[in-house]
N, C-alpha and C positions, 0 to 999 in steps of 0.2 A: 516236217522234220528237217533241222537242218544240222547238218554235222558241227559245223564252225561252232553253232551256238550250243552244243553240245557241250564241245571242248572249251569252251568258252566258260560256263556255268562249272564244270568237272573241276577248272584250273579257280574259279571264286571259291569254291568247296574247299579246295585243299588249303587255299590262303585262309580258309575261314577255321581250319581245324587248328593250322600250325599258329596261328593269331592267338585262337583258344586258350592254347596249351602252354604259350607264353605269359595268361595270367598270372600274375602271382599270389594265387589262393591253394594254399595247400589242397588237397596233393597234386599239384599240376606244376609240369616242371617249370615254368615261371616264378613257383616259390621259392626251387632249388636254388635258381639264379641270385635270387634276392636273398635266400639265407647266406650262401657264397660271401655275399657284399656288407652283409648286417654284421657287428662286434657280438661276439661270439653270446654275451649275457642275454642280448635281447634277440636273435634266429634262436636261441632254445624258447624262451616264450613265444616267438612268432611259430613256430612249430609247434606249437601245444594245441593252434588250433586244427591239424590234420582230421583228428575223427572228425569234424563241422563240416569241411572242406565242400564235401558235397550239399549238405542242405544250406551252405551258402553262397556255392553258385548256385542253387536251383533257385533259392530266394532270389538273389542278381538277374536269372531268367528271366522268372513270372513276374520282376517288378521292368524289365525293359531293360535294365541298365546293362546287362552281359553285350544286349547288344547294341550300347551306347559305346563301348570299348571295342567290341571287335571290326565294326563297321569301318571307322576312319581306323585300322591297322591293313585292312583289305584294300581299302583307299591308296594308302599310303606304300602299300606294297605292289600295288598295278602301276602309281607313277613310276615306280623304280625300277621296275619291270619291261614298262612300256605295254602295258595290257589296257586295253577300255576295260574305263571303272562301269561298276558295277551300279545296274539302274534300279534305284528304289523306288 
């Protein structure tokens, strides 16, 4: 047991939720941001698909891709950090 690597994995975790939640698949606030940025006609259809929301990230899950995206945001967020990236 080592504490560092402890702290270590706890600090990839959190990079990995706030990464997540950056998506922008409804309802994860990363759509919010993107509806924000969309002309107002087409954030009301991109928002239609909130009931989905979940069974398409869980699709994006089970097919790998969720964590084809969240990976190099983890990445990218240790350089900036100055954290050792995380070993796959």
């Amino acid at each position: 047991f080592y504490p560092a690597k402890f702290l270590l994995y706890a600090i990839y975790f959190n990079l990995g939720i706030g990464v997540f939640n950056l998506v922008p698949i409804p309802p994860l606030d990363g759509s919010r941001i993107l509806t924000g940025l969309l002309p107002r006609g087409i954030a009301r259809y991109y928002m239609q698909l909130e009931p989905f929301g979940f069974l398409i990230v869980l699709a994006l899950y089970m097919s790998g891709w969720l964590y084809r995206v969240i990976l190099p945001g983890i990445h990218l967020l240790c350089r900036i950090l100055g954290i050792p990236g995380l070993q796959v």
